[in-house]
C-alpha positions in Angstrom: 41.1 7.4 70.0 39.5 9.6 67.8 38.4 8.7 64.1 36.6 10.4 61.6 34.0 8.9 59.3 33.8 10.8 55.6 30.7 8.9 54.7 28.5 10.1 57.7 30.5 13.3 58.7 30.8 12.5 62.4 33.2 12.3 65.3 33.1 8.8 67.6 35.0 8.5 70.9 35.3 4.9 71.0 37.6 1.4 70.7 38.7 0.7 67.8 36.6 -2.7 67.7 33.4 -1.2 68.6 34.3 1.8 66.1 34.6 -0.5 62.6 31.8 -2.7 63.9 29.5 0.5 64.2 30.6 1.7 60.9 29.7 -1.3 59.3 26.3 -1.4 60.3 25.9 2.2 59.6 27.2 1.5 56.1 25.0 -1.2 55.4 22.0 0.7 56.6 22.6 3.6 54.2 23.2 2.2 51.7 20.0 -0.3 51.9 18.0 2.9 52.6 19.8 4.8 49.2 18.9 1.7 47.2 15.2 1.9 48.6 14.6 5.3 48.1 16.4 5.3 44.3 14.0 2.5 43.6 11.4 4.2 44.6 12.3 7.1 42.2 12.7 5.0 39.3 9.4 3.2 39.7 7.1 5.7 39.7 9.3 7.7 37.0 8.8 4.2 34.9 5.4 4.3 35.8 4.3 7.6 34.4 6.3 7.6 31.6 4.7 4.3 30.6 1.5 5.9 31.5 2.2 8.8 28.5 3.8 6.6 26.1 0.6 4.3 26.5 -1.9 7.5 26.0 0.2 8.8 23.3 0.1 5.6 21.2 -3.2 4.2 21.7 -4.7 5.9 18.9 -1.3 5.1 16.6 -1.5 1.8 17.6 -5.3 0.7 16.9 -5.3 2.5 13.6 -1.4 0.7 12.4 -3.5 -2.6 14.0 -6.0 -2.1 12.2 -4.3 -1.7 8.7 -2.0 -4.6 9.5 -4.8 -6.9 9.9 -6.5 -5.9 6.8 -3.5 -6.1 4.8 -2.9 -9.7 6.3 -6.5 -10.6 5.5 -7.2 -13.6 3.8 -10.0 -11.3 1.8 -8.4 -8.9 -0.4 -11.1 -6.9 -0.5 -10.6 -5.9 3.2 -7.1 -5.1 2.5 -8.8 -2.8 -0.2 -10.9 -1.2 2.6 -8.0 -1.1 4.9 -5.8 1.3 2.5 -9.2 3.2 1.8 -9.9 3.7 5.1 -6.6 5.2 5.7 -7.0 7.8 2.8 -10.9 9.2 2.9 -12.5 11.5 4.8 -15.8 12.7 5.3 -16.9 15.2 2.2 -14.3 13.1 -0.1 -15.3 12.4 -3.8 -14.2 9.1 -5.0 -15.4 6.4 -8.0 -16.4 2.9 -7.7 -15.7 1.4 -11.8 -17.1 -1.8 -10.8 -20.6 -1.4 -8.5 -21.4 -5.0 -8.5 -23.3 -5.9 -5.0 -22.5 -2.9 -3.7 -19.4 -4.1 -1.5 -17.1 -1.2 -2.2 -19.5 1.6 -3.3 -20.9 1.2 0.5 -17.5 1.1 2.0 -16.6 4.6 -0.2 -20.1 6.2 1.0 -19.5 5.4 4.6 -16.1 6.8 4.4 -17.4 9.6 1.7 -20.0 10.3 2.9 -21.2 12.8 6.3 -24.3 11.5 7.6 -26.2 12.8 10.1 -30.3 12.6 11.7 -32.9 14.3 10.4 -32.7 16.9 13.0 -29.7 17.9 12.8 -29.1 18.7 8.9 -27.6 21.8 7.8 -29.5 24.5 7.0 -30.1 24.8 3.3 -30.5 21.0 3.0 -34.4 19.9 4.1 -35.3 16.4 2.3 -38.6 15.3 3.1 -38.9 11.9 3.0 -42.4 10.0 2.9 -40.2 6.7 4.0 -39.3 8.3 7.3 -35.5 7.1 7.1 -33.1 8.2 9.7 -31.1 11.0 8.1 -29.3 12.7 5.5 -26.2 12.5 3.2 -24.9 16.5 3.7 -21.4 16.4 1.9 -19.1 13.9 0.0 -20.1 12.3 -3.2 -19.6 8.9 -4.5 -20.3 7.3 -8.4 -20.7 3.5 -9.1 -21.0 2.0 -12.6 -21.6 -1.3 -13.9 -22.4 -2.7 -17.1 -25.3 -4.9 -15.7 -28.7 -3.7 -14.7 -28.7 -6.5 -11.9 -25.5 -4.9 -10.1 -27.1 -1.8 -10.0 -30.1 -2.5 -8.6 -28.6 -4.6 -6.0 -26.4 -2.0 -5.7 -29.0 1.1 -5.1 -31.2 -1.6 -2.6 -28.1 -2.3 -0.7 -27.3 1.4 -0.1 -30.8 2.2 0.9 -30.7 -0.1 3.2 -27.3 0.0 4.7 -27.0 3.7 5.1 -30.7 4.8 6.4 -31.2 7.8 4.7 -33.4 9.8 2.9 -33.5 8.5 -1.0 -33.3 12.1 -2.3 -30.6 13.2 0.1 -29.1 9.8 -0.9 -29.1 10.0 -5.1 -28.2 14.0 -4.9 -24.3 12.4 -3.3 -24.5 8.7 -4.3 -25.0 8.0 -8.1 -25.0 4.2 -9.3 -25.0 4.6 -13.0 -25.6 1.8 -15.5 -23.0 2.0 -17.9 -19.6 0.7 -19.2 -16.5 2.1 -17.3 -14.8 3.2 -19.9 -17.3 6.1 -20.0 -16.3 7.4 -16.7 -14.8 10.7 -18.0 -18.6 11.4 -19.5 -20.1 11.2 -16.1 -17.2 13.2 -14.1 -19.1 16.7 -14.6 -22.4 16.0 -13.9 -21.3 14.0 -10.4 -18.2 15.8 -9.2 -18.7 19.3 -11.3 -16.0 21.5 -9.5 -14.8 20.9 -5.9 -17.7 23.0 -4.4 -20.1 21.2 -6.5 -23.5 21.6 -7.7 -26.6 19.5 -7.1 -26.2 16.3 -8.8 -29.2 15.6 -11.5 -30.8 12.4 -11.3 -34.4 10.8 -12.8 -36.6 9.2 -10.2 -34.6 6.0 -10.1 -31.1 8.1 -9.3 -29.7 7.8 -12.7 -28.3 10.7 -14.6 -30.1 12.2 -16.8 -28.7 12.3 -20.3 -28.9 16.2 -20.7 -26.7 16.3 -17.4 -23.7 13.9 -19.2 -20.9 16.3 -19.8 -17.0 15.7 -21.4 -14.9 16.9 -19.7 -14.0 18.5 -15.9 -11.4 21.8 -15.0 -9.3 19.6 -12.1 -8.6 16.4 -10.6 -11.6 15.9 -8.6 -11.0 12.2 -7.3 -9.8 10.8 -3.9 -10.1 7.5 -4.8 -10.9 5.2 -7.4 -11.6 1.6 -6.8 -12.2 -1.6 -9.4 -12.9 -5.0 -8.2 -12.8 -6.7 -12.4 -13.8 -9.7 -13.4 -17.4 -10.8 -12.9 -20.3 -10.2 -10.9 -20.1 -11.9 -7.6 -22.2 -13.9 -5.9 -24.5 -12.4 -3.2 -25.1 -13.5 0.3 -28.6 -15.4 1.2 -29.8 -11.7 3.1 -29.5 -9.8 0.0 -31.2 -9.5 -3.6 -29.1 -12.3 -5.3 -28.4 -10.8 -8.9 -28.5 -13.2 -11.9 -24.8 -14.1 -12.5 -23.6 -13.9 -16.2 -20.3 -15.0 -16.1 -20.1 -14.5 -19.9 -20.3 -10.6 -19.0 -16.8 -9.9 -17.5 -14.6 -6.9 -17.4 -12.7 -6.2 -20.6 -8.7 -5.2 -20.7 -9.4 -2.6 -23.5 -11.9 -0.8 -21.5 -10.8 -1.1 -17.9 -7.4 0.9 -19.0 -9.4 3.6 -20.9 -11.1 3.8 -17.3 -8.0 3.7 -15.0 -6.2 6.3 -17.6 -8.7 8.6 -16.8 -9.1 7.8 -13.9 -5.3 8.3 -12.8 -5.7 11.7 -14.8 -8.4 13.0 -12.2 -6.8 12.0 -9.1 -5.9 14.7 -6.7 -2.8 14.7 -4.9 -3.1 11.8 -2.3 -5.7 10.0 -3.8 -5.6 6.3 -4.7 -6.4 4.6 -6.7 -6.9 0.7 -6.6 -7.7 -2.0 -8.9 -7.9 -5.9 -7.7 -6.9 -8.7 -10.7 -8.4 -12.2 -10.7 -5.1 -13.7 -12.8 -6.1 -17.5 -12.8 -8.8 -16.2 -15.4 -7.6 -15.4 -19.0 -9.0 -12.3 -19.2 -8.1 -11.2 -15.7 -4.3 -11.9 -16.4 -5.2 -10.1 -19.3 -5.8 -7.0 -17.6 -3.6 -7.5 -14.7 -1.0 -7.3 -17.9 -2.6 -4.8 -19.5 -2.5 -2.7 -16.4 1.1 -2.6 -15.5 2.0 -1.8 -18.9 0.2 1.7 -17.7 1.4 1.7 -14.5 4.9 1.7 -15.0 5.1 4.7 -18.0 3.5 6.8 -15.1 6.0 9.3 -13.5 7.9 8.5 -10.1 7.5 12.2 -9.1 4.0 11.7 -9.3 2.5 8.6 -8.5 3.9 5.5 -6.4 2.8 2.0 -7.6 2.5 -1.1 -5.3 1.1 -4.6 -6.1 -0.2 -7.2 -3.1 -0.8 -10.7 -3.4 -1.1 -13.1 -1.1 2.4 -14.7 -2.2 1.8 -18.1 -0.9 -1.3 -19.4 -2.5 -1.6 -20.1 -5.8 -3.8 -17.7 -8.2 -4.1 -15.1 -5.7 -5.9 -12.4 -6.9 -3.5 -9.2 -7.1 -4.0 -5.4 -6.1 -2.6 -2.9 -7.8 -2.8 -0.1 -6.2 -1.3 3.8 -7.0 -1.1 6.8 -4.9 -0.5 10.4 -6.6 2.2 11.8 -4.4 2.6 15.1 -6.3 
């Protein structure tokens, strides 16, 4: 009897028993080696694609980790880094309205800031340095003000010590200025100047010199402009520990003048962030004081977001605006 199997193409001379029990087995055996070698396939497709994804997202994924966890901080302040960190680059110009120890102004110079050794400074920028630091400050620029002559001494020490560099390289891109914020547009030219830039001048103490203050700037020079209001903090036990006058706090009436300005220099993607202590009077003050600006600026231009840790009570709250166009 002959039969023909369409599976395996072949002619078999044989019983019909011995034919369907042959065709079983042969069945079963394709298929189990079809299923093997389809497996197979899949697998090491899965594997390499899961191999690109991975390499693809690393980088994505630590920096979106990253933010996430400094937005879910229990410290605002590192959310406040968090943002900036996703904003500045090296040879960035940004303003620090409230220097007090030094926390933010060192977080904008790292991120500012290009630092490199000694030996490998650009041409065109020798410091000589009787301290022997490390290196050199070569682009970005960075201004901190504050009202108290403590903060800004603790401020200056803790940059000097932080970033190892030379203290001229240092004061020609990093200005702590004693003075009230509100003054910020005086202190724009003499810091920022145009984009390019010309040597800041500074006294031996790396102060501005009052022949340097200028009025008024050509362009939006800023990146980012940061305010941590209220009072001076309290220092840790390795640092300088400022006296704390908790009589001299940040005013509504002058932190506005300084965020109207500085909203008014802020390039195109900058930010600009200010953190509100509310459970004290004249932090919900400002905190009040502050929206009323925010939300007369134009939607074309700048987007506005606040963050609070909504859950406990009198958290502190950050305002924070990026110029979009």
């Amino acid at each position: 009897m002959i039969r023909t199997s369409t599976s395996t193409h072949y002619y078999c001379f044989c019983d019909s028993s011995t034919n369907t029990a042959e065709r079983r087995r042969r069945k079963k055996r394709s298929s189990n080696d079809n299923g093997k070698s389809v497996f197979n396939i899949r697998r090491k497709r899965t594997g390499r694609a899961a191999q690109a994804s991975h390499s693809t997202s690393t980088s994505t994924s630590t920096s979106t980790s990253s933010f996430v966890e400094g937005l879910f901080s229990p410290r605002l302040t590192d959310t406040v880094h968090a943002l900036l960190r996703d904003v500045l680059r090296p040879g960035c110009y940004a303003v620090d309205l409230t220097a007090g120890n030094g926390n933010d102004t060192l977080m904008l110079a790292k991120l500012c800031c290009r630092l490199v050794k000694a030996d490998d400074e650009e041409e065109g920028n020798n410091d000589n340095d009787s301290n022997n630091n490390e290196g050199v400050v070569v682009e970005g620029r960075v201004l901190a003000i504050d009202v108290q002559a403590s903060a800004v001494e603790a401020t200056q020490m803790r940059l000097e010590r932080e970033l190892k560099v030379s203290r001229e390289s240092l004061h020609r891109h990093i200005v702590v200025q004693q003075a009230c914020h509100s003054r910020l547009e005086e202190f724009l030219p003499s810091v920022f100047g145009g984009r390019q830039g010309t040597d800041v001048v500074v006294d031996d103490v790396g102060v501005l010199r009052d022949d340097m203050i200028g009025s008024n700037v050509a362009q939006p020079c800023l990146d980012a402009v940061v305010a941590n209001l209220g009072w001076l903090p309290s220092l840790g036990s390795n640092t300088a520990r400022p006296t704390i006058d908790r009589s001299q706090t940040t005013q509504a009436s002058t932190t506005v003048k300084a965020a109207e300005v500085g909203l008014r220099y802020l390039r195109v993607r900058g930010i600009a962030i200010f953190t509100c202590y509310v459970r004290r009077s004249e932090g919900a003050r400002e905190y009040d004081a502050l929206r009323e600006l925010i939300k007369d600026l134009p939607a074309k231009m700048f987007h506005a977001v606040e963050i609070s840790i909504t859950n406990r009570q009198g958290s502190p709250i950050i305002l924070a605006i990026r110029r979009v166009q």
